[in-house]
C-alpha positions as CSV (number, residue, x, y, z in Angstrom):
1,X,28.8,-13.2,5.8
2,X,29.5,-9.2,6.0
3,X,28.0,-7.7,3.7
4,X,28.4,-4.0,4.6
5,X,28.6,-1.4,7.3
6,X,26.1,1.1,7.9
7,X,27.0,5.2,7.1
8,X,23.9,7.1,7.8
9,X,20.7,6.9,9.7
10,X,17.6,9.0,8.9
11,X,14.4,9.2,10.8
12,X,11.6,11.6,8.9
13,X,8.9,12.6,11.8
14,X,6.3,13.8,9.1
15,X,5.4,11.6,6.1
16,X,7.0,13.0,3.1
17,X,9.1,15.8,5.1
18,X,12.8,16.2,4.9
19,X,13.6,14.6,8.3
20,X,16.8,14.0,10.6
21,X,20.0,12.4,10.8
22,X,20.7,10.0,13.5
23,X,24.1,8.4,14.9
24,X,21.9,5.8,16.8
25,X,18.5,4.5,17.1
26,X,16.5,1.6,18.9
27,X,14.5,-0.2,16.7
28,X,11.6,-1.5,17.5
29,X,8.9,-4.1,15.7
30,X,7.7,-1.0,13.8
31,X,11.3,0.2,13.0
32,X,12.5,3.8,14.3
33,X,10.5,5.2,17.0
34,X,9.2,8.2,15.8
35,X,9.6,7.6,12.0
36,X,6.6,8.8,10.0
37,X,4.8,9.3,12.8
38,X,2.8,12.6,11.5
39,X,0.5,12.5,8.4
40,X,-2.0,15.4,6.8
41,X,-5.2,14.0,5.5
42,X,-6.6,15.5,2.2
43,X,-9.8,16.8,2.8
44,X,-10.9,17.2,-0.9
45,X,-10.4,14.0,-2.1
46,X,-9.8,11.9,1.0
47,X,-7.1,10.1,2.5
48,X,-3.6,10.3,4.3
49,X,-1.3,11.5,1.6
50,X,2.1,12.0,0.9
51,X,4.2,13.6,-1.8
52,X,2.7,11.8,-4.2
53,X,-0.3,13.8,-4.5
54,X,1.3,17.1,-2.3
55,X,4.9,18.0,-3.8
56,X,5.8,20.5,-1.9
57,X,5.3,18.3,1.4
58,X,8.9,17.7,0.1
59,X,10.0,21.2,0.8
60,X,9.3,21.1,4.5
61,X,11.3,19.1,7.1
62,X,11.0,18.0,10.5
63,X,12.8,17.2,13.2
64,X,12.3,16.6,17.2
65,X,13.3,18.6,20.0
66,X,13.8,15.8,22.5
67,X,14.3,12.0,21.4
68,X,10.2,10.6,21.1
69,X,8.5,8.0,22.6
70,X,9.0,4.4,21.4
71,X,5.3,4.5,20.3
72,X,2.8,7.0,19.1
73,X,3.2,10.6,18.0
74,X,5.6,12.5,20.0
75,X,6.0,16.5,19.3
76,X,7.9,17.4,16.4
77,X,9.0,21.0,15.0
78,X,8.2,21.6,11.3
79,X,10.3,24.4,9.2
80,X,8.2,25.3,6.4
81,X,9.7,26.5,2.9
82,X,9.6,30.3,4.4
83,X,11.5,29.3,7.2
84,X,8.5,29.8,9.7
85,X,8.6,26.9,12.3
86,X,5.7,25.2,13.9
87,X,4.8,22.6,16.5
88,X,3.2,19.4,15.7
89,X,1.0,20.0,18.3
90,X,0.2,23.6,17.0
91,X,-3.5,24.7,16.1
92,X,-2.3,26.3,13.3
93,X,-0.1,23.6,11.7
94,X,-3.2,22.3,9.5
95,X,-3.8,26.0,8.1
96,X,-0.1,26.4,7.3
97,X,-0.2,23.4,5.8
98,X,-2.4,23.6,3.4
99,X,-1.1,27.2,2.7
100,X,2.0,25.1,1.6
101,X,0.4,22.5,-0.3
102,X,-2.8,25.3,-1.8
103,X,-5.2,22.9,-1.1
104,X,-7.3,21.9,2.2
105,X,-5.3,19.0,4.4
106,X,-6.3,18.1,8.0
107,X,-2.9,17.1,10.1
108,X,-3.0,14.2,11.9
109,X,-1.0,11.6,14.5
110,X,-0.8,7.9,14.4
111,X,-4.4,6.5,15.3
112,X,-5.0,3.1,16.0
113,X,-4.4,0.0,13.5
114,X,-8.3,-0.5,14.1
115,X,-9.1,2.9,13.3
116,X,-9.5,1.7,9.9
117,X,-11.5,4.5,8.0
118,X,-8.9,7.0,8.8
119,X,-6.2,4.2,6.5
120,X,-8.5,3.8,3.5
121,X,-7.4,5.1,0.1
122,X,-8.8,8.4,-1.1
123,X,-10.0,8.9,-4.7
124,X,-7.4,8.9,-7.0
125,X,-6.4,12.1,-8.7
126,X,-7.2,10.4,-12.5
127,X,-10.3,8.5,-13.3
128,X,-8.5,6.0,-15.3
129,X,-6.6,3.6,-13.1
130,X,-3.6,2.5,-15.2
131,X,-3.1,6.6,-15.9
132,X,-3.3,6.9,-12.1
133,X,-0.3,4.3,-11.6
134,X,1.5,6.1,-14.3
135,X,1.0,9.2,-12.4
136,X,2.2,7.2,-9.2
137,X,5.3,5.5,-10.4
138,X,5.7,8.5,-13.1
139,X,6.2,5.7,-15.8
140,X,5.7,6.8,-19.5
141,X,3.7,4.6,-21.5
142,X,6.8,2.4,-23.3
143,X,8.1,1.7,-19.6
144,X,6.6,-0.9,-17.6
145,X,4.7,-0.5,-14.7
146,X,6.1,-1.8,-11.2
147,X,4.6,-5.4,-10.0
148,X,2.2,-3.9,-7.0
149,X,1.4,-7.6,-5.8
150,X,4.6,-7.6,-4.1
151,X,3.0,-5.2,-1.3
152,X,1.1,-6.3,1.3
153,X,-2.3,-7.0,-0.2
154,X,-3.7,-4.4,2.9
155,X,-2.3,-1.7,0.3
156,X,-5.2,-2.3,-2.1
157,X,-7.5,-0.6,0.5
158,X,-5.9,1.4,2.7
159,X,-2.7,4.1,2.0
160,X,-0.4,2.7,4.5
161,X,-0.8,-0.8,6.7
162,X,-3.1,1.1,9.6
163,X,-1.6,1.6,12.3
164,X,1.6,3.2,10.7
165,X,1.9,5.9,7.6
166,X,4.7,3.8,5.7
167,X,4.1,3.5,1.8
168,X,4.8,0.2,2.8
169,X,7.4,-1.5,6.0
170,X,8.8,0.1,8.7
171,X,12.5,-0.2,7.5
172,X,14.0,1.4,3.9
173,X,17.4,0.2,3.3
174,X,19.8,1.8,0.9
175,X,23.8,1.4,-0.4
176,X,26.0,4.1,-1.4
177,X,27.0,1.6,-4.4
178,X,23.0,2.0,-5.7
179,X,23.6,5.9,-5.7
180,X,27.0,5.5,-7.8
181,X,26.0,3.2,-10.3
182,X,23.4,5.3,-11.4
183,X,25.3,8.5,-11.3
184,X,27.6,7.0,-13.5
185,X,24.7,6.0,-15.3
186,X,23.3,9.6,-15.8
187,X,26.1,11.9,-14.7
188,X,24.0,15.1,-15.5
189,X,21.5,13.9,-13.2
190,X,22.1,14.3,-8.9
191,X,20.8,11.0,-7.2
192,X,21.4,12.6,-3.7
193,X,19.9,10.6,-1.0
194,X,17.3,12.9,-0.2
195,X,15.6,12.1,-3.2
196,X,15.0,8.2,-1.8
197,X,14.6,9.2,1.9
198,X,16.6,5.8,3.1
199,X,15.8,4.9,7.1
200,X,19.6,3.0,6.7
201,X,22.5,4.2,4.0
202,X,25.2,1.1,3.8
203,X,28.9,0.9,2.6
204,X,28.5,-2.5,0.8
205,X,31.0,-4.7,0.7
206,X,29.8,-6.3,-3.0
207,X,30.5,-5.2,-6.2
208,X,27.8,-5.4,-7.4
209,X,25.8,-2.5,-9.1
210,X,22.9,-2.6,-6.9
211,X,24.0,-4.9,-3.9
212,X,20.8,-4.8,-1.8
213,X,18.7,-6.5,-4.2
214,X,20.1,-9.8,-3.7
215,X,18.9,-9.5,0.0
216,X,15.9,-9.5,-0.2
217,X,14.5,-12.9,1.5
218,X,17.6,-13.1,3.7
219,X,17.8,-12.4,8.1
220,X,20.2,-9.7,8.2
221,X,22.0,-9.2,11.5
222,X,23.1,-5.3,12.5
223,X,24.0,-4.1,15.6
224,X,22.2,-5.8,18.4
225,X,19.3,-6.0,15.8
226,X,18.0,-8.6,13.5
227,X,15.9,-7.7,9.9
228,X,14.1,-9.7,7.3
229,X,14.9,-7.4,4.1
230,X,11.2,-8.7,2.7
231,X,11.2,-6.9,-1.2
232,X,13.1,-4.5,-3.1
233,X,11.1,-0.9,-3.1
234,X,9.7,0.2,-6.9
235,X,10.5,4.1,-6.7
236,X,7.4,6.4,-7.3
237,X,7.5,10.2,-8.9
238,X,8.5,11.2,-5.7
239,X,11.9,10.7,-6.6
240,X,11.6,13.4,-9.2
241,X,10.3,16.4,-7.8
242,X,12.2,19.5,-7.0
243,X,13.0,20.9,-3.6
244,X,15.7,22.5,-1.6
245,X,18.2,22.8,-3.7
246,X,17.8,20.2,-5.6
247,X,15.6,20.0,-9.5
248,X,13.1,18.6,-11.0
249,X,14.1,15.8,-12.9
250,X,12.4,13.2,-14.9
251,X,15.4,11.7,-16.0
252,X,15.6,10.4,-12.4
253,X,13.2,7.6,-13.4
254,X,13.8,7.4,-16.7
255,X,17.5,6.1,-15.6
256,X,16.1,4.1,-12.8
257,X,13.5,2.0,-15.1
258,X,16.6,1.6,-17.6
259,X,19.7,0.9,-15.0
260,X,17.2,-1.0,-11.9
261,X,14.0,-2.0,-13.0
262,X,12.6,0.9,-11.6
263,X,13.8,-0.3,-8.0
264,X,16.0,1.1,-5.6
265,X,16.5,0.0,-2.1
266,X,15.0,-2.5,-0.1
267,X,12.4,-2.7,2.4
268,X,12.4,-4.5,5.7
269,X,10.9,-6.0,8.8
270,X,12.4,-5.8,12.3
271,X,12.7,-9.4,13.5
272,X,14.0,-8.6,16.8
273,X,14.6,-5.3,18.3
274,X,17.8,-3.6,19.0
275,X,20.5,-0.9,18.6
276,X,21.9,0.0,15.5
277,X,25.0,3.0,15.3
278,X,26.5,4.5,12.3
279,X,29.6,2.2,11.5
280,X,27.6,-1.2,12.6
281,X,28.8,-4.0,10.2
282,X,26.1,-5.3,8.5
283,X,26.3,-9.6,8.3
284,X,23.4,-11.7,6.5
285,X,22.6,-15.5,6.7
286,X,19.8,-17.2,5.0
């Protein structure tokens, strides 16, 4: 059954950067080579970290010079918010960054998946846990917070599955019809797909108000490529915060809790490897 085509690929070379557009990639078992391949570290309160606990990661982006490796941590130039541009393999890049973010950060590659004390969680920024996961998901304290046992139980312990800096798996898939239904839903509000930082934007063929969702547990088939779209992704206070040129908005989540559960997109494993292009139809099976 087709189900869609695809519109956009994005690769981001630095976790919680602004990243690249793509007319074609080879996936691979841990999706797009080169995606999220680049991390900082906070050195105050431990841990790989994102924009959940460093904003204005946000208002950086990054982008490679020559296609990477299929594994590893190939060079990639960062722009910072003043424009200035830096190597990933700079000596300076972990003083600039924590120029960016005001606080001290370490900059790091991927290291191996048994390089497990370099995965595990730092301390939390609030002492209470259930104000921490409001903090996370940016939930207020009449909206529900997100069912966490649908990750993979690794993500109790560690900030990303080691050996990778996902939140969570290696694909994030995303429809244009998601991004309409809820700016219809909250027309003074932009849901511009920067906010969600999709690794695959589809043109579904359903019309339904949030078509990916009923995927989840089916093969899909795209390209020479083959995914199992595994759970639908609960959306953190990432998608709220201000940069480029776009606000902060808290009315982000608040329409996303109301409209989707406080879900958008889904996430995926690659079954078997291939080549997807922008304009690939998208066909699913059981």
């Amino acid at each position: 059954m087709n189900v869609g085509a695809v519109t956009s690929l994005f690769r981001y070379p630095v976790k919680s950067m602004g990243g690249e557009t793509l007319k074609t990639v080879s996936l691979g078992s841990k999706g797009i080579p080169g995606d999220r391949a680049w991390a900082v570290r906070d050195e105050e309160r431990g841990g790989i970290r994102g924009a959940k606990r460093f904003p204005e990661l946000m208002s950086c982006a990054a982008k490679y010079l020559k296609e990477p490796a299929p594994t590893g941590s190939s060079p990639a130039q960062i722009t910072l918010p003043n424009g200035q541009s830096v190597m990933t393999s700079d000596d300076e890049v972990a003083a600039l960054l924590s120029n960016v973010v005001n606080s001290a950060v370490s900059f790091w590659p991927l290291m191996p998946e048994d390089a497990l004390d370099h995965y595990k969680r730092g301390a939390p920024l609030e002492e209470d846990m259930m104000t921490e996961l409001r903090r996370v998901f940016a939930r207020e304290e009449d909206e529900p917070l997100p069912d966490i046992s649908v990750f993979p139980p690794e993500l109790v312990e560690y900030e990303s599955l080691p050996g990778t800096y996902f939140d969570a798996l290696p694909l994030l898939i995303l429809t244009e019809q998601s991004l309409k239904s809820l700016s219809a839903a909250k027309p003074d509000s932009t849901f511009d797909v920067r906010r969600f930082r999709p690794n695959i934007l589809m043109a579904a063929t359903s019309n339904d108000p949030f078509p990916e969702l009923a995927w989840v547990g089916k093969t899909i088939d795209i390209g020479s490529a083959q995914l199992k779209v595994e759970l639908a992704c609960p959306r953190c206070v990432m998608t709220t915060h201000g940069f480029a040129d776009l606000p902060k908005d808290p009315k982000i989540m608040r329409t996303l809790v109301k409209e989707a559960d406080g879900c958008l997109g889904v996430y995926a494993n690659v079954v078997k490897g291939g080549t997807v292009a922008v304009g690939d139809q998208m066909t699913m099976s059981g």
